[in-house]
N, C-alpha and C positions, 0 to 999 in steps of 0.2 A: 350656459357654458360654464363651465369649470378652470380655474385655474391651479396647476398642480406644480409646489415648489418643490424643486429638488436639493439636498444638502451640497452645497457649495458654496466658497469662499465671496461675497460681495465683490471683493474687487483681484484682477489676477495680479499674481508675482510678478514683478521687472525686474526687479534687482534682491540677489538673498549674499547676505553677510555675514552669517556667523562667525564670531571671534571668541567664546569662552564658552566651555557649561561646568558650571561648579556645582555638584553632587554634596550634602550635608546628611547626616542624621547616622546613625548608629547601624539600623539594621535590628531593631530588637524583635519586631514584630513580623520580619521575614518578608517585610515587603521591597522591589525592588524599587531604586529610586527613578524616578520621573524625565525622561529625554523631551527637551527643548530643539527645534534642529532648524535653523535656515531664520531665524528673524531677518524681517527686513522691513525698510524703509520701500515706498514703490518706486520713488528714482531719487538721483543724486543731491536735488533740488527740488523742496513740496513746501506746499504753502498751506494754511486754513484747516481744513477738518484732512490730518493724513490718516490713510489704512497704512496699520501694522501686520504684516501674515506672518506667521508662524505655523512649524508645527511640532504634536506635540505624541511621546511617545509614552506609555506607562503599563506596567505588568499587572501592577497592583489591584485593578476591577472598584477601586475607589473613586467617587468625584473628584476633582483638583479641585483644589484653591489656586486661581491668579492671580496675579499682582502685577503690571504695568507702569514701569516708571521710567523718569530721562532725568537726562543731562543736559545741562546748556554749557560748553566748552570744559574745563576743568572743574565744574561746581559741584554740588552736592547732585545725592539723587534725591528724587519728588516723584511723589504718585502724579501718575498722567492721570487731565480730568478728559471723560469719555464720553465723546459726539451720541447724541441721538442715534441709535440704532448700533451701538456700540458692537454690540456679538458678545466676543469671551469677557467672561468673569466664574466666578463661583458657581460648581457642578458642572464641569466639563468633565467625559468620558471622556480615555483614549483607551482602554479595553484592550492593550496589549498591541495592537498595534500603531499607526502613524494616520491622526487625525491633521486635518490640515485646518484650521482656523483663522481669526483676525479680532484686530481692536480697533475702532476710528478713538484718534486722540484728536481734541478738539486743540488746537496749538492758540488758538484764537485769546483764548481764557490763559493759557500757561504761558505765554511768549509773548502776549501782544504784535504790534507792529513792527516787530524788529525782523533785522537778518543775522540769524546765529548760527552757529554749529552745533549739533546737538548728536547725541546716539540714545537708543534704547535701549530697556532692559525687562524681559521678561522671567517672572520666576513663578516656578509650578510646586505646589505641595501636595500631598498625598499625609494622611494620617500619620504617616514614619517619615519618611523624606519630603526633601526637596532639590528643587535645581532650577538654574538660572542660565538666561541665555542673553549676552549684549549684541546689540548690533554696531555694524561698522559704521564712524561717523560719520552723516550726512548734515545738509543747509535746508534753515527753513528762513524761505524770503517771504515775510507778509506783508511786504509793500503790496501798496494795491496794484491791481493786476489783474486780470480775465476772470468772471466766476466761476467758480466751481459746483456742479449735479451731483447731488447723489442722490439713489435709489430707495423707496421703502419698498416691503413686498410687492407682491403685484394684487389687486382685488378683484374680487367674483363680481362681473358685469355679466347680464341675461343681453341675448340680442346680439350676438357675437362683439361683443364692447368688453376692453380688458383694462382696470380702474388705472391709473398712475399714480402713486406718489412719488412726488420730489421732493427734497428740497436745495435752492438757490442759497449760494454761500459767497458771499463778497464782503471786503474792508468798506464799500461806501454806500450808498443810496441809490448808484443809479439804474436804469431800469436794465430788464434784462428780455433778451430776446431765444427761445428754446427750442430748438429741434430735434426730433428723435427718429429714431428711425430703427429697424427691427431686421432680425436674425434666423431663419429657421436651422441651421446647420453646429449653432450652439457658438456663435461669433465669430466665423471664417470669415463669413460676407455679409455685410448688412443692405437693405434698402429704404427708401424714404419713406415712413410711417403716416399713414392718416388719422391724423388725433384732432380731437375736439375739446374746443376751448381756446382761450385765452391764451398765446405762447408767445406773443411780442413785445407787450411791456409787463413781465411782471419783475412783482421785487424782489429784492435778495438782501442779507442781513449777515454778518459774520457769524449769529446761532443759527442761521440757514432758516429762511422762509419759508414754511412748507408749501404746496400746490397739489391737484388733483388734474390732473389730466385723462381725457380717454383715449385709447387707441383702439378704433375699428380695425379689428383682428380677422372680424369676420369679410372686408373690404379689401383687404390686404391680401388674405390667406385664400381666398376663393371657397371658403368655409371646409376646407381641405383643414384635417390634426395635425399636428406637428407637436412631437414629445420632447425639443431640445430649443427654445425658442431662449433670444435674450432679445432685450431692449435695447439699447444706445442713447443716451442724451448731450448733446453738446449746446452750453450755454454761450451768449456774446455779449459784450456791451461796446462802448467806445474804446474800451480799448480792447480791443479783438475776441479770439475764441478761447473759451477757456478747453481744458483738457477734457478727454471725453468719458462718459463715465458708463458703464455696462451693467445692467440689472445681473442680480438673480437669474441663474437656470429654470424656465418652468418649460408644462405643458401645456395646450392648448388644446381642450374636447369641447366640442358643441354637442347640445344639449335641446336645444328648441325645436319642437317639431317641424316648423316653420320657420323662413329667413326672409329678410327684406333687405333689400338693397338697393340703393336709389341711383339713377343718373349722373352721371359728372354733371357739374354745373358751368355755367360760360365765367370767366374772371368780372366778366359785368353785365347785365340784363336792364331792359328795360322795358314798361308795361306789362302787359300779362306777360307773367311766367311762367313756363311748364314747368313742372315734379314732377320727371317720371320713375316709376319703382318697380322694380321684379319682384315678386312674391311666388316664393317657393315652399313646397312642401306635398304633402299626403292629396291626393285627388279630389278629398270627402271636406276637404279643412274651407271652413268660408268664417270671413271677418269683417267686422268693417274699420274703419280709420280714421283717425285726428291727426289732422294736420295745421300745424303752428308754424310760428317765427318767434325769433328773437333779435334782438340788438346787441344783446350782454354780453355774448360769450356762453349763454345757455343758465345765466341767475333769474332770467322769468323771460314768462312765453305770451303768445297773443293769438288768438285764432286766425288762420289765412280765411281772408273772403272767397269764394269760388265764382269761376265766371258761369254764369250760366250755360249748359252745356244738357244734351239728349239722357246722356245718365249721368249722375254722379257718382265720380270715382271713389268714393268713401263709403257708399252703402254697399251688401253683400259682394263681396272681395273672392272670388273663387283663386284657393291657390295648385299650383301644379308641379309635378314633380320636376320637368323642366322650367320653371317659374314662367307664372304670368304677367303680362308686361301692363301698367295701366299708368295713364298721364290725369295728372290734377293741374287746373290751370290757374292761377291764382291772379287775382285784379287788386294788383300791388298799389294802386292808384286811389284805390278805396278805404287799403289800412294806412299808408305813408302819406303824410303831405311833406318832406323834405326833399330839397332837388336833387339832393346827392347823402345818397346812406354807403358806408363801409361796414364790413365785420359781420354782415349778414349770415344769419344762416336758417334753413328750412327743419323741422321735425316730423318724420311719420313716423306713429303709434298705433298699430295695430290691435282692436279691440276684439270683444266678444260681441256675434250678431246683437245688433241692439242696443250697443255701444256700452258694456260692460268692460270691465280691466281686466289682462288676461293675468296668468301668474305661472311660471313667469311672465313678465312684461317682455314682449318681442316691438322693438324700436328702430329706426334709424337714421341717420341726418345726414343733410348736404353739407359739403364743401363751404367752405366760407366765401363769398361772393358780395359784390358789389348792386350799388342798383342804382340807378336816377332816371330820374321822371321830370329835367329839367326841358327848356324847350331847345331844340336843338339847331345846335350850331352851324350855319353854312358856309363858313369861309376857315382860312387856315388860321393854326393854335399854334401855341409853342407846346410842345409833346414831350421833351426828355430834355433834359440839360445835366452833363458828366463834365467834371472837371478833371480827371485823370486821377493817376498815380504820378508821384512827383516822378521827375526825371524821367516819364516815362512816352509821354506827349501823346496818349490813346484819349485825352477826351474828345467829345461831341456833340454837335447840340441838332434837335430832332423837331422838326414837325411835322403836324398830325392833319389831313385834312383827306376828305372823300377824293380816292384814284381820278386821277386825272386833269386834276384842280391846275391850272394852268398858276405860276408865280411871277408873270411879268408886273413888276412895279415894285413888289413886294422884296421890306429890308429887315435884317434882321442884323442886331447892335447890341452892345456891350453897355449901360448907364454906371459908370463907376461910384462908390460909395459918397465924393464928393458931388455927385449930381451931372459930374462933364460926361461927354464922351470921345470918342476917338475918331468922328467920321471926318470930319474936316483932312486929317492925315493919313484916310485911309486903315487906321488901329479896330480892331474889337468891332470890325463893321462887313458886312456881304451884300451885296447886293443879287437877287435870285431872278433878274432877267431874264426868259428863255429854257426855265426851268419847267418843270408841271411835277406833279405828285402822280407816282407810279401806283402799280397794284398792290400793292401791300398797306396804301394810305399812313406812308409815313416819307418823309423827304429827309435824309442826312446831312450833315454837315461835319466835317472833318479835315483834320490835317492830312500829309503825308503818312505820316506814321499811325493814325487813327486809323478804324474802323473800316470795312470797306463802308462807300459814302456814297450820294447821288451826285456832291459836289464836293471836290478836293481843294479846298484853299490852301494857298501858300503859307499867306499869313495868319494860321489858326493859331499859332504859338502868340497871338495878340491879344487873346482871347483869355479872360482870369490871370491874367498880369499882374493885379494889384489885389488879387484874393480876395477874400470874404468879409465882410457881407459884399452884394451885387446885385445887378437886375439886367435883365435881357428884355428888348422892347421891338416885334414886329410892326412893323407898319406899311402902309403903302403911298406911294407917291401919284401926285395927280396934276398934271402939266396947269400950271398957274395958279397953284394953290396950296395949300400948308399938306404936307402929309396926312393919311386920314391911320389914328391909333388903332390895330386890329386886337393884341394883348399886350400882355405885359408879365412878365416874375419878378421881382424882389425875394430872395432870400439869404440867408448869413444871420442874421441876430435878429433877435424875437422884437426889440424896441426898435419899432420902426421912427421913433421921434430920434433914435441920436445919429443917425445917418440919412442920407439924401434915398428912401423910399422911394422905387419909381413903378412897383408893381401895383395889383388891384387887392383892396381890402386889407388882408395882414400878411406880413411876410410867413410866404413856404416857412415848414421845418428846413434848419440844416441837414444837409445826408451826411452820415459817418463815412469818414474815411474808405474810399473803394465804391461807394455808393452813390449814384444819381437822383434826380427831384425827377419823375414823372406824372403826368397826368395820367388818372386812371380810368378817364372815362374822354374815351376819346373825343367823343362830338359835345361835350357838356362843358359850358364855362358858368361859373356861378358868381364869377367878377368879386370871389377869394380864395387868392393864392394858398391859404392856409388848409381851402377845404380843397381844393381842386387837384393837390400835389401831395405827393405820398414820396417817403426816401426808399428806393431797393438797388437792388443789383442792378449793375447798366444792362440796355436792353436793346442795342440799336437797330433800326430797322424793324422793330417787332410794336411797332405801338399799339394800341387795345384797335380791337376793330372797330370801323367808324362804323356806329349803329344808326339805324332808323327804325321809326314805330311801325314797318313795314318791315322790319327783320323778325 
C-alpha cells in the first residue's frame, strides 16, 4: 500500500485577520514586491504549539526568505521559535500566484505559562523586495488545560496498515488517553478508526511526545481507494478533551496482491479462542501463517499454541478472490498462567509456503481484547458503579450475575470513608428482595432521575453523599446468622492505609470525571479491586456477557 501526500496546509483556517502589508525596496531589479494576505491566529484563544496560516503572493519566480515573529502586548518584536514540523521558512515559491502555507510556533518556549495578548507578524523577501503582514491580536492561555495532537506525515505501511505519527503536547505529566478516527470525503464526515497500539496512557510533554500509531486502513476502507482521506486525532486527560487536530490530505492505493482480514473479537474470551481470518486474493496464491500475541501494545510477540485440530490452519492457506475463510484455535491456557490479562491482542503473518517472509510482508491483528482463565464465579458481583455528573442525579450502581439469578436476601451498601455506614437509617443501603437478574445478566439500580433500572430507589440521592474515596459491599443475609460477604469495591485513593478500606486487595483506579469503575469480566473475581475494575464510559445495563467454559 501506498500512501500519497497532497500539498495542503496541516491545519485549516478559522479565523484570518489581516491588518497591514508594508511593501519596501526600491524596484531596481524590476521585481515585483511580495503579497502576504490573511495571516492568522486559528482562534481567538490558542495555547501550546499554535499554527500560523498565511498566504503568500509573489511575481518574482524567486525563493522567499521568511521570517516569523510576535508580540507579547505593546513589547518589542522577537523571532517566533518553530514547533517540530514547522512547514514555512527559507525557499518557499509562490510563482506569481497565491500559495497558501503555515508556521507552528512553539509559544511553550516564547511565553511560557502565562496568559498574554499577543499578535503576529509575518514578512516575506524576494532578492528586491519585501513585505510584511501582522495579524490581529489574539490570547495565548497556557495554563494547563486539555492536550493538544498534532500530525506528522502519514507512513507507507504494507498490509493495508497506514503508520501514525503524533505528537502529544501538554504543560504537565499526566497520561493521556487518544482517539482518531478517519475521513474519506477530505474532512466533511469522520468515523471511528481502528488503530493499533497503545492509545490510553501515553505521555505528553509541552515539546510534544512523539508516538507511532497504526491505522487499519485496509479494516476500515473494505480495501476499497480513496484519493481525499484525512485523519482526526482528539487527545484527553483529567481535564477533559483537548481540541481536535486533522492530518494531512493523502491517498490511500493497495498494493498487495493479497489481503487478510481478521474477525472481530468478543471484549473478553475465555479458553480456547478462535482467530478467524479472510484471505483474499488471486486463485493460484497459497501461504502459510504465524500466528502470535502480545501483552505490550505490539513491542514483542510470543507464538499462539494451537489446539490440536484435523488440519492446521497455518499450513498451505489457499487464498480466493472472494476471500477464504479459516479459524485458528488458540489454548490460551497453555501460553498464559494469569487469571485476568487486559490489552491483549492477536497477530497474523502471512508467509511463503514453507514459512518463508513475504515482501512485501501482508499482516494483520485483532482488536484489543481481554481474556481470564480464572475460575468462575457462581453468584452475583458488583458490575458497574457511576457516581454521576454533579447536579445531575443519573448515577448507578449495576450487578452482574448469570440471567435469572434469583436476589432474595441479597444487600447492596454504601461503607463510607470513615468505616460507618447508613443501614441502620435506611442511607446508602437497598435491600434486593424479590428481585432476580434478567436476560441481559445485569441487575440496575438507580434513582428517579437515573437510567432506565430493574429497581428505582427513592433514596439513590444517599448514595456518594460524602464523596470519594468509598466502597460498596453486597452481601447476603441468613435468618440467625451474621450476613455471609459475597464482594466488595473500595475505590477513591490509591493509599488504602489513610482511609477505612472495605474492598478486596487494593483499591479500584479512580474513574475521571463522567466515568464509571466496571468490572470487565463479568463472571471473574480475582479478590483485587485493582485488577478486576477498569474506569470507562457508563454502561448501564450492558455488562460483559456472563461467560462460561461452555461458551
Amino acid at each position: 500500500m501506498r500512501t500519497i501526500l497532497r500539498h495542503a496546509p496541516l491545519f485549516f483556517l478559522f479565523a484570518s485577520a489581516l491588518v497591514a502589508i508594508v511593501a519596501c525596496g526600491d524596484g531596481r531589479n524590476g521585481f515585483t514586491a511580495p503579497r502576504i494576505l490573511r495571516v492568522a491566529a486559528p482562534a481567538d484563544v490558542v495555547r501550546g504549539v499554535v499554527p500560523v496560516n498565511f498566504t503568500l503572493e509573489d511575481g518574482s519566480g524567486w525563493p522567499l526568505d521568511l521570517e516569523v515573529s510576535f508580540r507579547l502586548g505593546a513589547g518589542d518584536w522577537r523571532i517566533a521559535t518553530a514547533a517540530p514540523g514547522a512547514g514555512a521558512g527559507p525557499g518557499v515559491v509562490a510563482s506569481g500566484g497565491a500559495a497558501s502555507t503555515f508556521f507552528l510556533w512553539d509559544t511553550w518556549r516564547d511565553v511560557g505559562l502565562e496568559r498574554v495578548e499577543a499578535a503576529l507578524r509575518v514578512t516575506a523577501a524576494n532578492p528586491d523586495r519585501r513585505a510584511s503582514a501582522e495579524s490581529e491580536p489574539f490570547v495565548i492561555d497556557n495554563a494547563n488545560g486539555p492536550p493538544q495532537v498534532l500530525f506528522d506525515d502519514a507512513i507507507e505501511f504494507s498490509g493495508g496498515l497506514v503508520g501514525l505519527r503524533i505528537a502529544l503536547v501538554d504543560s504537565d505529566a499526566e497520561a493521556v488517553r487518544l482517539t482518531v478516527g478517519y475521513s474519506t470525503d477530505d474532512g466533511e464526515t469522520f468515523h471511528p478508526a481502528k488503530t493499533f497500539g497503545n492509545a490510553d496512557r501515553l505521555s505528553a510533554s509541552r515539546d510534544g511526545d512523539v508516538h507511532a500509531i497504526s491505522w487499519d486502513a485496509g479494516a476500515d476502507l473494505g480495501w476499497r481507494e480513496y484519493p481525499n482521506v484525512r485523519l482526526r486525532a482528539v487527545a484527553k486527560d483529567g481535564l477533559g478533551e483537548g481540541p481536535a487536530s486533522d492530518s494531512s490530505r493523502f491517498a490511500v492505493v493497495f498494493e498487495a496482491a493479497s489481503r487478510l482480514t481478521l474477525d472481530p473479537m468478543p471484549v473478553t474470551a475465555r479458553g480456547d479462542v478462535a482467530i478467524g481470518f479472510l484471505l483474499g486474493g488471486p486463485a493460484a496464491s497459497y501461504y502459510d501463517a504465524r500466528v502470535e500475541y502480545s501483552l505490550d501494545g505490539g513491542e514483542t510477540y510470543a507464538p499462539c499454541t494451537a489446539k490440536p485440530t484435523a488440519r492446521d490452519p497455518r499450513r498451505n492457506l489457499a487464498a480466493r478472490p472472494e476471500g477464504a475463510h479459516y479459524v485458528f484455535t488458540w489454548e490460551t491456557e497453555r501460553d498464559l498462567s494469569a487469571p485476568t490479562i487486559r490489552g491483549l491482542h492477536v497477530l497474523v503473518t502471512l508467509l511463503a509456503p514453507g514459512g518463508g517472509e513475504l515482501k512485501p510482508p501482508i499482516w494483520s491483528f485483532t482488536t484489543p481484547f481481554g481474556l481470564t482463565n480464572g475460575p468462575v464465579v457462581g453468584q452475583p458481583l458488583i458490575g458497574e458503579v457511576y457516581m454521576g455528573l454533579a447536579g445531575a442525579d443519573d448515577g448507578f450502581l449495576e450487578l452482574t450475575a448469570r440471567p435469572g439469578t434469583p436476589l432474595d436476601g441479597y444487600r447492596l451498601y454504601e461503607v463510607w470513608r470513615d468505616g460507618f455506614n447508613g443501614i441502620p437509617l435506611g442511607r446508602a443501603f437497598v435491600a434486593l428482595d424479590g428481585f432476580a437478574v434478567g436476560p441481559s445478566g445485569a441487575f440496575v439500580v438507580a434513582g428517579p432521575e437515573g437510567p432506565p433500572a430493574d429497581l428505582v430507589w427513592e433514596r439513590f440521592d444517599t448514595f456518594f453523599a460524602y464523596g470519594l474515596p468509598t466502597n460498596f459491599v453486597l452481601d447476603r443475609t441468613n435468618p440467625g446468622t451474621e450476613p455471609t460477604l459475597i464482594d466488595a469495591l473500595g475505590f477513591g485513593a490509591d493509599d488504602a492505609a489513610s482511609w477505612s478500606f472495605q474492598g478486596e486487595g487494593r483499591p479500584a483506579p479512580a474513574p475521571e470525571y463522567g466515568q464509571s469503575l466496571t468490572r470487565d469480566f463479568a463472571d471473574a473475581d480475582t479478590g483485587d479491586n485493582y485488577l478486576d475494575f477498569i474506569a470507562v464510559d457508563p454502561s448501564p445495563g450492558q455488562a460483559r456477557r456472563w461467560l462460561t467454559h461452555d461458551d
